[in-house]
C-alpha positions as CSV (number, residue, x, y, z in Angstrom):
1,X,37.0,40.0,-43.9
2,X,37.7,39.0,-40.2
3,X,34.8,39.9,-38.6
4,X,36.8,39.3,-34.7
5,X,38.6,42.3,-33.8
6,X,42.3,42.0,-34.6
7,X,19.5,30.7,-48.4
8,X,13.3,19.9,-50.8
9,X,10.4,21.3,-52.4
10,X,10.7,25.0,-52.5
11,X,14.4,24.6,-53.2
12,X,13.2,22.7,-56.3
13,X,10.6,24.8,-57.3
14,X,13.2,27.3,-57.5
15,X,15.7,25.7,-59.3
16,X,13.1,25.0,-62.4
17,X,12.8,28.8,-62.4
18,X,16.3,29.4,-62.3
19,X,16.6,27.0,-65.3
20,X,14.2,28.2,-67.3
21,X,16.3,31.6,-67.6
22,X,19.4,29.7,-69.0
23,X,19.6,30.2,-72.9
24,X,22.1,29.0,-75.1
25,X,24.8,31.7,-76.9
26,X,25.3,31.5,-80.6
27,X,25.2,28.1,-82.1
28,X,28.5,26.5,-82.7
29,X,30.2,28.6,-79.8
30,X,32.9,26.3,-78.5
31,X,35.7,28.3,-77.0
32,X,36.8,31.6,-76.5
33,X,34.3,34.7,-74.9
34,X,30.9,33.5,-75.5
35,X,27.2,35.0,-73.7
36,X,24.5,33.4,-72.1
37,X,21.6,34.5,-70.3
38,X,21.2,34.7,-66.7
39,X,18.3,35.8,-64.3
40,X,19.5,39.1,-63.7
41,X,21.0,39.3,-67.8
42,X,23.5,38.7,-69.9
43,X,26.6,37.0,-68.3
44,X,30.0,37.1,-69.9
45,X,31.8,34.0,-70.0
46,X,34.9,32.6,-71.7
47,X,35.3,28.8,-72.4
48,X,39.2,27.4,-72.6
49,X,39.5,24.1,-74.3
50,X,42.5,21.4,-74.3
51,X,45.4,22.5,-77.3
52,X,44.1,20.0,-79.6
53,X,40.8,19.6,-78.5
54,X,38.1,18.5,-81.4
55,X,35.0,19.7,-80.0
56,X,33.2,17.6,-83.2
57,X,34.7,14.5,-82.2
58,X,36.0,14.7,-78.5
59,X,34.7,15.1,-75.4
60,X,36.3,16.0,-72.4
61,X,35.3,17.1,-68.6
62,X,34.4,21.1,-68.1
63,X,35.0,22.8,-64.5
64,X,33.0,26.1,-64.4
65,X,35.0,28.7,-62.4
66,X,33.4,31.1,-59.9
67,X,34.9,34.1,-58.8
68,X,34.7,36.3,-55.4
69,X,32.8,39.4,-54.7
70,X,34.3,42.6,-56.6
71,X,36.3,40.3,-58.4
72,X,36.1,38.9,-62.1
73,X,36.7,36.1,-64.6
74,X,39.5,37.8,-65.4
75,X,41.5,38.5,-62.5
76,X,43.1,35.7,-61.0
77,X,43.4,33.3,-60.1
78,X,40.4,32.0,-62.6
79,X,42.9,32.9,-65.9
80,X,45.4,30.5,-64.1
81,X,43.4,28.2,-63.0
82,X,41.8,28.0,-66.6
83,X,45.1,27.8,-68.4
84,X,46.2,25.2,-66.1
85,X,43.5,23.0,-66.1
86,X,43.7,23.0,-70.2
87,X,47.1,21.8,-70.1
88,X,46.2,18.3,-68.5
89,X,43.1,17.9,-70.5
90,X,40.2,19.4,-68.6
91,X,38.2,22.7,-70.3
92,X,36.7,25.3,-68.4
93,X,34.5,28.0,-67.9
94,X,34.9,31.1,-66.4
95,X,32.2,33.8,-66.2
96,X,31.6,37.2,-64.3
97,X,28.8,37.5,-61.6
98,X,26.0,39.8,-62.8
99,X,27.2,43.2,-61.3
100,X,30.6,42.4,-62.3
101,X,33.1,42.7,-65.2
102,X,31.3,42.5,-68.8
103,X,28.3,41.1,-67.6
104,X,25.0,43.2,-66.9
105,X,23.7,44.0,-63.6
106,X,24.8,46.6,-61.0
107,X,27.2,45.3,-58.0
108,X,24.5,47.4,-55.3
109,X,21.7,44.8,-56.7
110,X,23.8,41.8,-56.5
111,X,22.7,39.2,-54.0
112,X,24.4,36.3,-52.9
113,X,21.0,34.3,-54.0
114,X,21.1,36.2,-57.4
115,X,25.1,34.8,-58.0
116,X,23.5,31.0,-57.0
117,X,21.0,31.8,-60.0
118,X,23.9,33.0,-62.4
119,X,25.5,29.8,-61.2
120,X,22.5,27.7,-62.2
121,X,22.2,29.1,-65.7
122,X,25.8,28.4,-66.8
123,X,25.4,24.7,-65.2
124,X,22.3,24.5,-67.7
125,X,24.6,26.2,-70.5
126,X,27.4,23.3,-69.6
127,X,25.1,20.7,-69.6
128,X,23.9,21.0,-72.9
129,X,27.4,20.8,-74.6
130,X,27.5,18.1,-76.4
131,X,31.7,17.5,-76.0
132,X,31.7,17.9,-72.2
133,X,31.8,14.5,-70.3
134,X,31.4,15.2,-66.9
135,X,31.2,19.1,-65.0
136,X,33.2,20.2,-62.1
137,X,32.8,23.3,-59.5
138,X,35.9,25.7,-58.9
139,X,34.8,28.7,-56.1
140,X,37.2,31.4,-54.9
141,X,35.9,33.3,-51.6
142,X,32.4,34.2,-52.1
143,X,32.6,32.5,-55.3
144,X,32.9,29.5,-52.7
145,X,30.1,30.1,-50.8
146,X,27.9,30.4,-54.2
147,X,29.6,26.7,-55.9
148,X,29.2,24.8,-52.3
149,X,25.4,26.1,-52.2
150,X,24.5,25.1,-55.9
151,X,26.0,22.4,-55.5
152,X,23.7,21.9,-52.7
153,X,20.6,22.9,-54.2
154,X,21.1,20.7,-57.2
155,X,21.8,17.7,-54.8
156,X,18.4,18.9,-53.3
157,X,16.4,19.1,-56.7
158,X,17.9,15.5,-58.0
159,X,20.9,12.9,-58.9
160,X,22.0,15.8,-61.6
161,X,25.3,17.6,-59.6
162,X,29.0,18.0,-60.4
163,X,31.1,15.1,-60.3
164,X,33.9,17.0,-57.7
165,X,34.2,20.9,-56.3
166,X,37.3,22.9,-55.4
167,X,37.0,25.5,-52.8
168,X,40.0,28.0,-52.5
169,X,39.1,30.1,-48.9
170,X,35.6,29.8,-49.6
171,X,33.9,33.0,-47.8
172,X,31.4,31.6,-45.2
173,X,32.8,34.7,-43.2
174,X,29.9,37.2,-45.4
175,X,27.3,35.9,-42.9
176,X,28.9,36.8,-40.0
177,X,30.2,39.9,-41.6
178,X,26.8,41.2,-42.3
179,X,25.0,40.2,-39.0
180,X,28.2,42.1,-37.4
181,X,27.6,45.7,-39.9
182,X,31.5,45.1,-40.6
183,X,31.9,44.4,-44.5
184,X,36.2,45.1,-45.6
185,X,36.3,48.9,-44.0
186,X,32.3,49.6,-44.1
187,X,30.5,49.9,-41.5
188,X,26.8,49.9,-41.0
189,X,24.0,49.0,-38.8
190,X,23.2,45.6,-39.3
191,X,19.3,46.0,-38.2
192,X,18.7,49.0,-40.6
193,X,21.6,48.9,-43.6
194,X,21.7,52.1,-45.7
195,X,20.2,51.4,-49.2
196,X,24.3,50.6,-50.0
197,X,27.8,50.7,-48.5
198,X,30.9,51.6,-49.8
199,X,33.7,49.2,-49.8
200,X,37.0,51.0,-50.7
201,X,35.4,53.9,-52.5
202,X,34.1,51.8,-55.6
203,X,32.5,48.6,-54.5
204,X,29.4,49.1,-53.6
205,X,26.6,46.4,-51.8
206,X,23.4,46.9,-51.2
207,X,20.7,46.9,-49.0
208,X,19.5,43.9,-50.5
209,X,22.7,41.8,-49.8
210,X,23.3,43.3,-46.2
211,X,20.3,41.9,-45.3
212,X,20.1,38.6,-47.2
213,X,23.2,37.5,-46.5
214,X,22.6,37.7,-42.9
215,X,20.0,34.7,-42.8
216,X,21.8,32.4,-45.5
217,X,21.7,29.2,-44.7
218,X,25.5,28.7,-46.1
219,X,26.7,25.6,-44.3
220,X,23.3,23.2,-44.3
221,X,22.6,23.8,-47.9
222,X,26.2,22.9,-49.1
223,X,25.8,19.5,-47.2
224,X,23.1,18.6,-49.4
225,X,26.4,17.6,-52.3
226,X,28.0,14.5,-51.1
227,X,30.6,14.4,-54.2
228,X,34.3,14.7,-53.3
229,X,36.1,18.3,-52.5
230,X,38.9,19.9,-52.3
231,X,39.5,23.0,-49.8
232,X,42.3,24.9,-50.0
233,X,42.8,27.8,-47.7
234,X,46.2,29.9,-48.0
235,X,47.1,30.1,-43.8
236,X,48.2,34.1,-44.5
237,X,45.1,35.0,-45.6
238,X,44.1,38.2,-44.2
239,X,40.4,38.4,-45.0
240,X,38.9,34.9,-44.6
241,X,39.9,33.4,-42.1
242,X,40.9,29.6,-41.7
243,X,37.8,28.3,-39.5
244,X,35.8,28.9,-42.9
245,X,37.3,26.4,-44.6
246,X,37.2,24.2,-41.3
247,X,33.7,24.3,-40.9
248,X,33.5,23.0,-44.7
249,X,35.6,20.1,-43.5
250,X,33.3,19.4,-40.5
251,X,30.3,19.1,-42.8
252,X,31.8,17.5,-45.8
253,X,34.1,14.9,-43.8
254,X,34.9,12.0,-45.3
255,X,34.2,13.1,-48.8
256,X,36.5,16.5,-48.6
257,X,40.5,16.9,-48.1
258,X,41.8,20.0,-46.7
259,X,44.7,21.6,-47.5
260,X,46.5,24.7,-45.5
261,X,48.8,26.4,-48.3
262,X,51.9,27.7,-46.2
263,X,52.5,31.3,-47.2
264,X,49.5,31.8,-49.4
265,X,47.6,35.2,-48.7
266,X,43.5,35.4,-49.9
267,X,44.4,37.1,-53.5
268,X,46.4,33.9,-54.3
269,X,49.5,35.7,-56.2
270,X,52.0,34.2,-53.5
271,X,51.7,30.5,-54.1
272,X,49.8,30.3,-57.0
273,X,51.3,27.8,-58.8
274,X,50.9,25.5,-55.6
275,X,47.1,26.2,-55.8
276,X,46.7,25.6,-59.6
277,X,48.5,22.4,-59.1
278,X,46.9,20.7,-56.2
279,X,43.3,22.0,-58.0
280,X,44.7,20.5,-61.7
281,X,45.8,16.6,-59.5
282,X,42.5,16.9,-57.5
283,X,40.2,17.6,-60.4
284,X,42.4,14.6,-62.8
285,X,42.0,12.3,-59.6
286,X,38.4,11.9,-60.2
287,X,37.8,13.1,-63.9
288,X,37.8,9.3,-65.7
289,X,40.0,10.8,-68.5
290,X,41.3,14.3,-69.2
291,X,40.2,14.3,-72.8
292,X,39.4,11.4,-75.5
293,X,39.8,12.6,-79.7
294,X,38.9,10.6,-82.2
């Protein structure tokens, strides 16, 4: 959403709380849809494992996939990404947002805040599976904004943070967006929101989220993670635009490559298969093996 016209102590405080909301699902879940409790409810995930995998005997990395506003775990690219990531040896995660798909919530009471609390609870649920090795971050759009900030908050809190994050057009842009009272084809007034907007018809934000977003600190808390990332920003995207993904660069430096994917648009249904692949070679680049059986 081009806005142009063609959120150490308290930080850590708050990440206990978050934690203390995370609850395993049933016993012996290991792949396929599974449940876990979030802040704001019950988040529906779904966990794809390695063909072969032996979750009694193996262990292998996990990369929890985050998806965009008015999006869902399964709309892609997150099925893709998933599928792809399973054939080189790496399992993942995927779960809907509270306010989205099958997990509780309404989308009018979803903040970006409340998404970096979801995020938190399935980083707990991860954590405590006993065949995962080492944990990864995937975010698409605002699903970008929400991994690079939890990443950041859990750099803040202690040595306990992802081994490497992929960012596909992460969606700094929401900031700006809400400051200007320009969201997609809403319009509002950015000093006194309506109690929601529209977006399309049936998307619908909320006060709440107008407002909040408006003073998130997006870029200082993602510097917090120093681990490696991978941006990848499709240079036909028409609703984040490219100087996101650049500011990402400018704080990550060293530790980040960026990529411009020639032809890709924001949906990432043009050059899909480019994306899965660079995402599946960064993620195997770091990850010390895709999957050990015994």
């Amino acid at each position: 959403m081009n806005v142009s016209k063609n959120m150490f102590p308290i930080a850590l405080r708050r990440t206990f709380l978050i934690l203390l909301f995370a609850i395993l699902p049933l016993a012996g879940a290991a792949a396929g849809d599974v449940e876990l409790r979030g802040p704001q409810g019950a988040l529906s995930a779904v966990i794809t494992l390695p063909d072969g995998f032996n979750t009694e005997s193996g262990r292998c990395p996990m990369v929890i996939l985050m998806h965009g506003v008015f999006s869902s775990k399964d709309y892609n690219p997150m099925p893709a990404l998933a599928k792809g990531l399973a054939a080189a040896g790496i399992a993942s995660i995927r779960f809907d947002f509270d306010g989205h798909g099958k997990s509780e919530g309404r989308m009018e009471d979803m903040t970006v805040e409340k998404e970096i609390a979801d995020a938190m609870a399935v980083w707990t649920y991860v954590k405590g599976l006993p065949y995962v090795s080492e944990i990864g971050f995937l975010g698409h759009s605002q699903g970008g904004v929400v991994a690079s900030m939890t990443a950041g908050r859990l750099a803040e809190a202690g040595p306990n943070v992802p081994k490497a994050m992929v960012l596909l057009a992460p969606g700094s842009i929401i900031k700006d967006a809400c400051q200007a009272g320009r969201f997609f084809n809403a319009r509002f007034d950015p000093k006194d929101p309506p109690q929601f907007i529209r977006c399309w018809l049936i998307n619908k934000l909320g006060r709440e989220y107008l407002v909040s977003t408006q003073t998130l600190d997006i870029y200082g808390t993602a510097s917090a993670y120093m681990g490696r990332v991978c941006i990848l920003h499709g240079n036909k995207d028409r609703i984040v635009p490219l100087w996101c993904s650049e500011r990402y660069k400018e704080i990550y430096g060293d530790q980040a490559e960026y990529t411009i994917v020639d032809g890709e648009n924001h949906s990432i249904n043009r050059r899909r298969a480019e994306v899965v692949s660079r995402t599946v070679a960064f993620f195997r680049s770091i990850f010390l093996i895709p999957f050990t059986s015994a």
